[in-house]
One Martini backbone bead per residue (centre of mass of N, CA, C, O) as a GRO file, in nm:
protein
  181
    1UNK     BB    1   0.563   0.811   6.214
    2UNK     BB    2   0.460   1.100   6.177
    3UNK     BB    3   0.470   1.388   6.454
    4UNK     BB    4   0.460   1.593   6.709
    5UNK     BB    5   0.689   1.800   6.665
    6UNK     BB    6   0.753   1.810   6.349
    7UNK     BB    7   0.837   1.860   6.030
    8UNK     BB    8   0.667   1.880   5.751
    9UNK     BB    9   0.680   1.766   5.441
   10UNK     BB   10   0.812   1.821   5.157
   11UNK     BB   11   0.574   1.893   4.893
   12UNK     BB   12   0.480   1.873   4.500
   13UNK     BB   13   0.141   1.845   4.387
   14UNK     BB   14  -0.095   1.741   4.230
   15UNK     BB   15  -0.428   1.899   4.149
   16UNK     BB   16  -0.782   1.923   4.277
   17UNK     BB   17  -0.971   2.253   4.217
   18UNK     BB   18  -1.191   2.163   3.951
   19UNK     BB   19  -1.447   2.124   3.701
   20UNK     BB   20  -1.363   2.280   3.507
   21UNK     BB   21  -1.222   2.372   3.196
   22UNK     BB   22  -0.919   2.441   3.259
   23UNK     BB   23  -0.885   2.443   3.587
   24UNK     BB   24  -0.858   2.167   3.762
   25UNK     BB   25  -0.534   2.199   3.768
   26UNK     BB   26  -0.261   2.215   4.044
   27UNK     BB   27  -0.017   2.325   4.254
   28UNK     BB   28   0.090   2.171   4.568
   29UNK     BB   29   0.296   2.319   4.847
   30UNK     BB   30   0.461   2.338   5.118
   31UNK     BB   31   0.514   2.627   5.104
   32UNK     BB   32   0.185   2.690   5.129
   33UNK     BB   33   0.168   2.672   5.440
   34UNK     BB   34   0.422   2.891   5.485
   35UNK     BB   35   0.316   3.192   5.362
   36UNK     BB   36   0.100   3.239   5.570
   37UNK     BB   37   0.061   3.416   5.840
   38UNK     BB   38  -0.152   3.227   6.058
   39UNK     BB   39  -0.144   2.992   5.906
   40UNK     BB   40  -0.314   2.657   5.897
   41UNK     BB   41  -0.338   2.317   5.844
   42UNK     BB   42  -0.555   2.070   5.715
   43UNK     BB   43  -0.481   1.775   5.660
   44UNK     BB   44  -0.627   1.486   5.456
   45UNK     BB   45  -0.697   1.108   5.440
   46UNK     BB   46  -0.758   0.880   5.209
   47UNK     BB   47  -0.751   0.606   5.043
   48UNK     BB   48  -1.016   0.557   4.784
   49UNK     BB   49  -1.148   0.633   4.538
   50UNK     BB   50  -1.443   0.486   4.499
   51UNK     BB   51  -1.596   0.489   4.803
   52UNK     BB   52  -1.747   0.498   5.070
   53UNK     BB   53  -1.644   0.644   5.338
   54UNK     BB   54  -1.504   0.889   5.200
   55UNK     BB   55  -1.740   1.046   5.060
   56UNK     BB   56  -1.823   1.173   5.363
   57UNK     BB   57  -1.592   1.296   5.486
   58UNK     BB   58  -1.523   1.509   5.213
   59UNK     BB   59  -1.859   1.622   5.292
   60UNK     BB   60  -1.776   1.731   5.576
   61UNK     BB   61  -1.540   1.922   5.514
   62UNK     BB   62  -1.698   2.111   5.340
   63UNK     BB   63  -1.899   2.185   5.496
   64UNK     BB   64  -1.676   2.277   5.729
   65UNK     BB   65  -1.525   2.539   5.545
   66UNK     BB   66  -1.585   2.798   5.710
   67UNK     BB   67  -1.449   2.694   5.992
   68UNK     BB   68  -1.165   2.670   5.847
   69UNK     BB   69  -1.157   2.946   5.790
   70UNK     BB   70  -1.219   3.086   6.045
   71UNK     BB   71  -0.914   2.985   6.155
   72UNK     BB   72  -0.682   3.003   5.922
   73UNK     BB   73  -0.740   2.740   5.755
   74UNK     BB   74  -0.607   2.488   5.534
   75UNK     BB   75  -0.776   2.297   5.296
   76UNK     BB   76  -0.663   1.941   5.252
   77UNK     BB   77  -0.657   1.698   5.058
   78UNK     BB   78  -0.530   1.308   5.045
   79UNK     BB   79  -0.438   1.087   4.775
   80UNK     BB   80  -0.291   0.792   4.593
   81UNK     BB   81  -0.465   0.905   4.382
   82UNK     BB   82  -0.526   1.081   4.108
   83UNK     BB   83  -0.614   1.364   3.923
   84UNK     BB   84  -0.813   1.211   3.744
   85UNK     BB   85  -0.958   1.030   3.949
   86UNK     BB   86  -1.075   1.275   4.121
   87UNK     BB   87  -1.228   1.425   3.882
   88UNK     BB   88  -1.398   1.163   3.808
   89UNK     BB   89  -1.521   1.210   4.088
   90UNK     BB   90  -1.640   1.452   4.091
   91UNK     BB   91  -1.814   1.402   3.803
   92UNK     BB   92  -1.992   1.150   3.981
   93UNK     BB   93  -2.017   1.296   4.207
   94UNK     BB   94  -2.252   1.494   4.424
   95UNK     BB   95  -2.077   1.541   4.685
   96UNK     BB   96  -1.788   1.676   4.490
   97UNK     BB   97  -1.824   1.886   4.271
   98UNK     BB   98  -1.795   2.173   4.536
   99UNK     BB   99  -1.540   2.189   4.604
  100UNK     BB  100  -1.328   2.391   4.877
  101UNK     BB  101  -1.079   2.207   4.800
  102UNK     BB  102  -0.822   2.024   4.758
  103UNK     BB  103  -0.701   1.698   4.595
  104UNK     BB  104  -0.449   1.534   4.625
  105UNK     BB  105  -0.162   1.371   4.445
  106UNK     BB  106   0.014   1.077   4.578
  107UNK     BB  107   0.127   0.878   4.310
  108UNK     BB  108   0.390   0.792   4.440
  109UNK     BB  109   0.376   0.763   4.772
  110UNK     BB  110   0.608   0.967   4.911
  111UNK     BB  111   0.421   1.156   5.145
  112UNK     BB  112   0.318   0.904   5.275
  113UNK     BB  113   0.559   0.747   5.348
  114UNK     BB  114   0.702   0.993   5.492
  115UNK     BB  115   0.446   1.000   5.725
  116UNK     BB  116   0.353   0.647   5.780
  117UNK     BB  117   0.056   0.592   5.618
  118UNK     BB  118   0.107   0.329   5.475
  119UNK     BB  119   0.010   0.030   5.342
  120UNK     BB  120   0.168  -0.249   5.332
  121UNK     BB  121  -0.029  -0.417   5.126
  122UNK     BB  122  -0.199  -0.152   4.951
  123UNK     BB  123  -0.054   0.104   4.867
  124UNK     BB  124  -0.204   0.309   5.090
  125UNK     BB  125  -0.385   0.531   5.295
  126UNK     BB  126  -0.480   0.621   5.553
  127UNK     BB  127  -0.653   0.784   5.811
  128UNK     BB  128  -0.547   1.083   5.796
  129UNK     BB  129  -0.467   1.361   6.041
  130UNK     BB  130  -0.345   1.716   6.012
  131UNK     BB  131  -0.218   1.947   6.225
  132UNK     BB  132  -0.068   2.288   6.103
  133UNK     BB  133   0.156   2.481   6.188
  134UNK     BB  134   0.278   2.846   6.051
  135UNK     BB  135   0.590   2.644   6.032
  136UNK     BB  136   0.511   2.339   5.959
  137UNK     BB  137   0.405   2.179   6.189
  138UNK     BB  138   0.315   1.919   6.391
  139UNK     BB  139   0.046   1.919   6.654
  140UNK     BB  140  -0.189   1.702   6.487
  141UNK     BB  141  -0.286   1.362   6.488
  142UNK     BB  142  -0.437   1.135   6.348
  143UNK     BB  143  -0.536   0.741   6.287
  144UNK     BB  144  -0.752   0.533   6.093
  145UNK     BB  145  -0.871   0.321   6.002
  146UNK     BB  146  -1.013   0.211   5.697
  147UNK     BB  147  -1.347   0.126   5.840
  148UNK     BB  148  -1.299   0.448   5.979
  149UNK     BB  149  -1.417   0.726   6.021
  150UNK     BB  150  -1.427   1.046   6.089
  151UNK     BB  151  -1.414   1.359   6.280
  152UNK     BB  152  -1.453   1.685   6.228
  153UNK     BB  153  -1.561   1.808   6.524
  154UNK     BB  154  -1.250   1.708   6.638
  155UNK     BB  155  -1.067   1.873   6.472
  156UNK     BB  156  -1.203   2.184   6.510
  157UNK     BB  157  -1.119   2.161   6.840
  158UNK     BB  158  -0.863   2.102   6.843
  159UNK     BB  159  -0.788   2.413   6.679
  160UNK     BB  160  -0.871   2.557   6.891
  161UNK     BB  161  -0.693   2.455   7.108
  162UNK     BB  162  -0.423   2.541   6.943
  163UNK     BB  163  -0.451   2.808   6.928
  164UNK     BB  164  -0.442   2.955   7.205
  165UNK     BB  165  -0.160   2.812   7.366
  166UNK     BB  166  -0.357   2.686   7.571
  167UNK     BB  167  -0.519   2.506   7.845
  168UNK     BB  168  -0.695   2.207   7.768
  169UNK     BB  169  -0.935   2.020   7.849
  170UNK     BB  170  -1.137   1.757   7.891
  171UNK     BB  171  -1.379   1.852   7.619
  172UNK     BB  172  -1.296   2.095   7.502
  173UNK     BB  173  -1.438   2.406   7.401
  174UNK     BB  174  -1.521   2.687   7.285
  175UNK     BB  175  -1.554   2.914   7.525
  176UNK     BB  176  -1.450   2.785   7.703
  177UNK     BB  177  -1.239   2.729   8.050
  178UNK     BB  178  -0.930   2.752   8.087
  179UNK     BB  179  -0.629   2.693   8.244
  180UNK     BB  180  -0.481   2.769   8.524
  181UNK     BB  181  -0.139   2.813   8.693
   0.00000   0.00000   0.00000
């Protein structure tokens, strides 16, 4: 699996951007990870659309959707499901209709597969959390269990934590004091 200060890897796939007829859909690709100074990426997976803990944490994302564009992060979802289920599951579901952020379609499940989050039985995503600098790097990688959400709000801790620069303990929190050598 990669990890933390390794380089994410380029690709470059269609997503689901909308429900509108005509809009639906986009290419997202790596090169826009780095193309904007200053911006990190948080791109999350989950294994299997139409499923039952997965749009709880979309949904949590979603929600969380301004906490993650004030701290100049670009929020990508993204599944080995096409973009065509992706559309269906957003028209289908009434907590992703109003999505604010791309579904990524990894059917091929080449960047998957290169990220080492492939579950090698069900040829799914696990549940992986990447949050990267805007050069490209992993900074901080996450995976849960298949049958376990994860938590949003320590997503954004951690981001803000990387943000800083600088030496955060244990349980930091934005506002509260870093540590100093």
């Amino acid at each position: 699996m990669l990890s933390i200060n390794e380089k994410f890897p380029d690709f470059d796939k269609k997503s689901v951007v909308s429900i509108e007829y005509g809009k639906e859909f986009e290419n997202i690709s790596s090169s826009r990870l780095v193309s904007t100074a200053d911006a990190w990426t948080v791109m999350f997976w989950w294994p299997k659309d139409f499923t039952f803990i997965c749009p709880t944490e979309i949904a949590e994302f979603n929600k969380s959707h301004g906490e993650f564009k004030d701290r100049d992060a670009f929020l990508i979802g993204a599944s080995t499901d096409s973009e065509y289920v992706h559309l269906a599951w957003r028209k289908n579901h009434p907590d992703l209709a109003d999505l604010k952020f791309p579904m990524l379609a990894d059917t091929s499940k080449s960047l998957a597969e290169e990220l080492g989050i492939l579950d090698k039985d069900e040829k799914i995503a696990y549940r992986a959390t990447y949050i990267i600098d805007p050069s490209g790097v992993i900074r901080w990688v996450s995976v849960y269990d298949l049958n376990v959400g994860r938590n949003v709000k320590e997503v954004l801790r951690v981001l803000d934590a990387l943000q800083t620069d600088e030496l955060c303990p244990c349980n930091w929190v934005k506002g509260q004091e870093r540590l100093t050598v």
